[in-house]
FIKOLZA-1660 file (N, C-alpha, C; in steps of 0.1 Angstrom, whole numbers, plus 5000, padded with zeros to 4 digits):
% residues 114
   i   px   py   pz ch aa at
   1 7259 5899 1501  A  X  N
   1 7249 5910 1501  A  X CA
   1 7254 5921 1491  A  X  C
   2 7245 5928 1479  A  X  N
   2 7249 5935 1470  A  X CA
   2 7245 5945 1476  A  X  C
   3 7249 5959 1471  A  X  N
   3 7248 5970 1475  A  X CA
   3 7232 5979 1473  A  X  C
   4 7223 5969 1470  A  X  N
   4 7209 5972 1467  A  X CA
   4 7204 5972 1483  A  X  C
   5 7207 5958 1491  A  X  N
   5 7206 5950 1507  A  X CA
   5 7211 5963 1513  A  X  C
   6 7225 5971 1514  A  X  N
   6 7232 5978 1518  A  X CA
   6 7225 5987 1521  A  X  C
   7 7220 5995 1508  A  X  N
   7 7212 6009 1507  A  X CA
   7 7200 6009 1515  A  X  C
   8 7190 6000 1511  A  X  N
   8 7176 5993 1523  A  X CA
   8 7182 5996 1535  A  X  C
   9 7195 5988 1540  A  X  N
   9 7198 5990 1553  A  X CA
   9 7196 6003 1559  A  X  C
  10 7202 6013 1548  A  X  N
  10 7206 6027 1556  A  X CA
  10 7192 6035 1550  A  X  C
  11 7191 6031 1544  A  X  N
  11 7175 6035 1541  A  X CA
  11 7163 6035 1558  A  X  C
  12 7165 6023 1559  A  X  N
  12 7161 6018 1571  A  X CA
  12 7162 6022 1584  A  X  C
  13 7177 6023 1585  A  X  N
  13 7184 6031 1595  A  X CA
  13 7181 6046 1597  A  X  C
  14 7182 6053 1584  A  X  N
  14 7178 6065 1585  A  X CA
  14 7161 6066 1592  A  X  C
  15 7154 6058 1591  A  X  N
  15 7140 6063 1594  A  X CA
  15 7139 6062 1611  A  X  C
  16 7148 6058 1617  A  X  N
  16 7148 6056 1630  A  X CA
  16 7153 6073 1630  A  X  C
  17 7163 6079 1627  A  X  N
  17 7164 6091 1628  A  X CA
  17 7151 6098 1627  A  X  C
  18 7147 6099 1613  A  X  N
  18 7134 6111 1613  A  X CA
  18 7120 6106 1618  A  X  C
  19 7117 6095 1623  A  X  N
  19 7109 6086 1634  A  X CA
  19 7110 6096 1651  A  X  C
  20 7126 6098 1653  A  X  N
  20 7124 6100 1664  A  X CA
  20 7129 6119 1664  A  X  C
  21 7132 6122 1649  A  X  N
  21 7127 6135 1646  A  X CA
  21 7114 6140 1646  A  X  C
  22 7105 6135 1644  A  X  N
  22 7094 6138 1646  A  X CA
  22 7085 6142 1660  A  X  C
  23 7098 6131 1671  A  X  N
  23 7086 6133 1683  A  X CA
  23 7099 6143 1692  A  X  C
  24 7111 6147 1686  A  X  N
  24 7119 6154 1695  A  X CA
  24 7123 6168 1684  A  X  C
  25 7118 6170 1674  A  X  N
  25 7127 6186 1668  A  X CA
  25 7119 6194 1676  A  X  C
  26 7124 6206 1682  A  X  N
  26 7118 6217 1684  A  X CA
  26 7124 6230 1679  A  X  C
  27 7129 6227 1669  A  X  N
  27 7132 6237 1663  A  X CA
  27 7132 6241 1647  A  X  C
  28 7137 6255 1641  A  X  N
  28 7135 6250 1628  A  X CA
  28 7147 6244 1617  A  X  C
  29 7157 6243 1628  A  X  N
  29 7174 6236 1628  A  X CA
  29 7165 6224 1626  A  X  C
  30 7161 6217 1631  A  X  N
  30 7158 6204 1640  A  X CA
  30 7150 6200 1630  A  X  C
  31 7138 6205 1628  A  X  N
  31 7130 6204 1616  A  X CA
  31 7129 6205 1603  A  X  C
  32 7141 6211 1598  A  X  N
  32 7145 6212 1585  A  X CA
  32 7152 6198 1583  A  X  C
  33 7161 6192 1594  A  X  N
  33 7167 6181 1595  A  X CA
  33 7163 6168 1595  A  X  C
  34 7153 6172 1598  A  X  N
  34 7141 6159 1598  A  X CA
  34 7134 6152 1582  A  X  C
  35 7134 6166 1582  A  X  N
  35 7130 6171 1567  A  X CA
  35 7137 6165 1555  A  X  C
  36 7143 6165 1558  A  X  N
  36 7158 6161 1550  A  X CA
  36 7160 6146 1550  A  X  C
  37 7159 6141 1562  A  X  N
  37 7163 6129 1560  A  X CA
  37 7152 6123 1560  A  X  C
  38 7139 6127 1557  A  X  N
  38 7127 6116 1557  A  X CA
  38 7128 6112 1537  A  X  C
  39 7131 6128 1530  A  X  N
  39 7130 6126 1516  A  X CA
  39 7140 6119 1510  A  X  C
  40 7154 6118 1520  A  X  N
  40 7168 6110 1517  A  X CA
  40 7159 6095 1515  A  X  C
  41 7157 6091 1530  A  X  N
  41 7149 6077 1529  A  X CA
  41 7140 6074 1523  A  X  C
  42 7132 6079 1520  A  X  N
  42 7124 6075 1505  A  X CA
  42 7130 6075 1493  A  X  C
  43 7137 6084 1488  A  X  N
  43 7141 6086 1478  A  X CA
  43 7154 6071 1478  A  X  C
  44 7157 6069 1486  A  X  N
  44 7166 6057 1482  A  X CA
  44 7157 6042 1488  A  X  C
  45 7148 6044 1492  A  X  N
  45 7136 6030 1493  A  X CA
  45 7133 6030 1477  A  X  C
  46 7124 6039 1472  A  X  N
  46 7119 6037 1456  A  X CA
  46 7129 6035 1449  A  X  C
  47 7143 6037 1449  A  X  N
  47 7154 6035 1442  A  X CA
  47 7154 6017 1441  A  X  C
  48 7156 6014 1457  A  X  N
  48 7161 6003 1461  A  X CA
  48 7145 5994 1452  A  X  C
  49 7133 5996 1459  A  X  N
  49 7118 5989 1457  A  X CA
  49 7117 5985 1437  A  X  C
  50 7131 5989 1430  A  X  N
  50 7127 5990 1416  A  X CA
  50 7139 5983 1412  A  X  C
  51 7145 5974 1425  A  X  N
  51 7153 5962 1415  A  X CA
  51 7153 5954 1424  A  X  C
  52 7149 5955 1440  A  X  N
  52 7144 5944 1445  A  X CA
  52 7129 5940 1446  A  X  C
  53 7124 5930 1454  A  X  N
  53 7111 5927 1454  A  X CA
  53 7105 5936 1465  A  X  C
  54 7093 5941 1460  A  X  N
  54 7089 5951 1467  A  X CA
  54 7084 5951 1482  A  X  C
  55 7074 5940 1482  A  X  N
  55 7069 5935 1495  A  X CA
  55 7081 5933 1509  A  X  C
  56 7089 5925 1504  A  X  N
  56 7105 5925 1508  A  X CA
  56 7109 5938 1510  A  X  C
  57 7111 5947 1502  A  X  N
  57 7120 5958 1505  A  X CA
  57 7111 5970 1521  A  X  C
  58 7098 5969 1515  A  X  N
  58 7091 5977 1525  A  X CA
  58 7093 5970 1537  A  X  C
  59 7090 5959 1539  A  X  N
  59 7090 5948 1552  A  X CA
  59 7101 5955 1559  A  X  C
  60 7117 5950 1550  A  X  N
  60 7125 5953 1559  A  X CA
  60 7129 5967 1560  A  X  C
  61 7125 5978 1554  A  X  N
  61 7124 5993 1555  A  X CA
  61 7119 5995 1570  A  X  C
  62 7107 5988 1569  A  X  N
  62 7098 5994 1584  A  X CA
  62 7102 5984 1594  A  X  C
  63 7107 5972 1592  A  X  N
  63 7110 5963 1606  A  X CA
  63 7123 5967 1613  A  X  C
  64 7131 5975 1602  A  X  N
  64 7144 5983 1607  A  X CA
  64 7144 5994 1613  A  X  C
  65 7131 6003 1608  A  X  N
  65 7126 6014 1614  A  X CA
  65 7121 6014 1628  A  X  C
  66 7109 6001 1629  A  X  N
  66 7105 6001 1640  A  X CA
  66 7115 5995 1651  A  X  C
  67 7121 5982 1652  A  X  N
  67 7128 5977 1656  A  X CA
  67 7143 5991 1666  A  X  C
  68 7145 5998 1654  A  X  N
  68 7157 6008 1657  A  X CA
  68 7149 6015 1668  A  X  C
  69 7136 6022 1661  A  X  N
  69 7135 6033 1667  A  X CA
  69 7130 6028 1684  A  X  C
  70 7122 6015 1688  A  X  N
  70 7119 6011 1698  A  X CA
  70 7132 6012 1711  A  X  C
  71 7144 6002 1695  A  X  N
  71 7159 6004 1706  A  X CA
  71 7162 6013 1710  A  X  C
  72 7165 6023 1700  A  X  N
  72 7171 6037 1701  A  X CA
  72 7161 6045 1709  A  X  C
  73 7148 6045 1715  A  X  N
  73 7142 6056 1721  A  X CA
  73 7143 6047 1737  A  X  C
  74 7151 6037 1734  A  X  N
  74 7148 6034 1751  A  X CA
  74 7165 6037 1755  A  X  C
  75 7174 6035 1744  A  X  N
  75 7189 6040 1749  A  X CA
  75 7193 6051 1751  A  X  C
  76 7184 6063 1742  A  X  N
  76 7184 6074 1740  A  X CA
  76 7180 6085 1749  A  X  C
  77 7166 6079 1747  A  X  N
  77 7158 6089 1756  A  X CA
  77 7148 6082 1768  A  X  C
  78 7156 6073 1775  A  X  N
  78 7147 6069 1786  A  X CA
  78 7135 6061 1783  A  X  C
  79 7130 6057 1772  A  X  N
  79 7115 6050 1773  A  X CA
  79 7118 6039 1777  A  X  C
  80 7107 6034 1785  A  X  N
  80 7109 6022 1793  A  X CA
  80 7107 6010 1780  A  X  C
  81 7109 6001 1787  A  X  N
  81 7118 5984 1773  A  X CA
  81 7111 5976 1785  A  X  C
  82 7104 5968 1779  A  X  N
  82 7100 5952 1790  A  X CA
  82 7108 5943 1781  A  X  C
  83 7104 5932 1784  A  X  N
  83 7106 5918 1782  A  X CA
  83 7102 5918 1769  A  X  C
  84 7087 5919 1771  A  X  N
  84 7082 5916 1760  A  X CA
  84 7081 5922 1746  A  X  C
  85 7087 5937 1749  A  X  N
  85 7091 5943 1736  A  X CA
  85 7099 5937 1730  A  X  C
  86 7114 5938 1740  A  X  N
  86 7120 5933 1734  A  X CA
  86 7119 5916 1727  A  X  C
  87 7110 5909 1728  A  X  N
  87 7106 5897 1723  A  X CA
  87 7105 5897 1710  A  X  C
  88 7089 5910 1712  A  X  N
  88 7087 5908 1702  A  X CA
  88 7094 5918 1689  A  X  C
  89 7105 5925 1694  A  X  N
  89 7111 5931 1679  A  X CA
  89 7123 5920 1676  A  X  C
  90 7126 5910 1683  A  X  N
  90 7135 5902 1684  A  X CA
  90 7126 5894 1673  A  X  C
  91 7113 5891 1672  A  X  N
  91 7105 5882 1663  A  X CA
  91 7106 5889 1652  A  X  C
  92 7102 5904 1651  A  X  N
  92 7104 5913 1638  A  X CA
  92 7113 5912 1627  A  X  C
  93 7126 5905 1637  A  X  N
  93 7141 5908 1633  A  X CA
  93 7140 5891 1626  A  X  C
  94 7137 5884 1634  A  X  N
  94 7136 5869 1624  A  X CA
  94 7127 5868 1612  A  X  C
  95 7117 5874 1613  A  X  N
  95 7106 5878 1605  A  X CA
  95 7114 5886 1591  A  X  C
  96 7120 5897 1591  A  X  N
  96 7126 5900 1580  A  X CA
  96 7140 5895 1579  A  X  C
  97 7148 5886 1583  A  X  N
  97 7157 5882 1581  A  X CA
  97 7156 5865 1574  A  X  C
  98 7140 5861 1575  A  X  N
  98 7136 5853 1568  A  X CA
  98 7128 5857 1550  A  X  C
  99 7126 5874 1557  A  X  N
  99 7123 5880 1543  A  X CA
  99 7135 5880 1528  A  X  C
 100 7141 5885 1540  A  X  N
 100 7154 5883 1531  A  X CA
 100 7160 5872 1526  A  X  C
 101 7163 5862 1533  A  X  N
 101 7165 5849 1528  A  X CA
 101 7154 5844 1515  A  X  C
 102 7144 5845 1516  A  X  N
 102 7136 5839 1508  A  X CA
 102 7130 5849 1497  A  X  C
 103 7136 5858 1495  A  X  N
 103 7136 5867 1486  A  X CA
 103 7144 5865 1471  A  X  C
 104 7138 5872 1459  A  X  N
 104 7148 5864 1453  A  X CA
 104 7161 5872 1441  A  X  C
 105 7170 5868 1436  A  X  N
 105 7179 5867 1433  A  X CA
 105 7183 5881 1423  A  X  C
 106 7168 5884 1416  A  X  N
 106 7170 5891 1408  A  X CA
 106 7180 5902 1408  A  X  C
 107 7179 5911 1417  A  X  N
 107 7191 5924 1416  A  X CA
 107 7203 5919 1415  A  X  C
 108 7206 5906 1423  A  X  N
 108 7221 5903 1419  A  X CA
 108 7225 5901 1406  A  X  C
 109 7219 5892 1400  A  X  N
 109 7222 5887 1386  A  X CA
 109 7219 5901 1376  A  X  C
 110 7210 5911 1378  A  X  N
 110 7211 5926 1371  A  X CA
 110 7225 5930 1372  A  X  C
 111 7232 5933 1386  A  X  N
 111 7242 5944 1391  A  X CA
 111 7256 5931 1383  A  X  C
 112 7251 5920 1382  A  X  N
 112 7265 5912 1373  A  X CA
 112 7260 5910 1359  A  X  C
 113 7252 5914 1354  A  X  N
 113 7250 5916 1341  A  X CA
 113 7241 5902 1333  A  X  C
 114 7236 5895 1346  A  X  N
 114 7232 5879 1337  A  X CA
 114 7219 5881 1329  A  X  C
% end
């Protein structure tokens, strides 16, 4: 995994933050912070979306987003979790982990010079 995969990740990760900034700041501490990390996360998606394949990079942007934020608001903050959520972010997670796989090669052979 080159450090293009890496950045997506926390790219990714970060949106579960300002996802569930959105439905919990009440403040303008809170809000500024939100603030902050929505333009972090973009700003390193179009970074990433301009040496990986794009379709790919959104995919797993938002299936990391959604997937987190589902987990994280039922660990977090009490929202109830069935079965079948969890199924189907469990399908999400095969769904872009097949994105990835079959994605292709380009940014590596960039970041080694081929």
């Amino acid at each position: 995994m080159n450090r293009y995969w890496l950045l997506l990740i926390a790219a990714g990760l970060s949106e579960v933050g300002w996802v569930s900034g959105l439905k919990h700041a009440d403040s303008w501490w809170t809000w500024t912070l939100t603030a902050m990390v929505i333009v972090a996360s973009f700003w390193v998606l179009i970074a990433v979306s301009k040496v990986l394949p794009v379709g790919t990079t959104y995919a797993v942007f938002t299936g990391i987003g959604a997937a987190g934020t589902v987990l994280g608001e039922s660990i977090f903050f009490a929202e109830p979790l069935s079965w079948a959520k969890l199924l189907l972010v469990l399908l999400m997670i095969v769904g872009i982990a097949g994105l990835k796989l079959t994605a292709g090669h380009e940014a590596e052979d960039k970041e080694r010079g081929e």
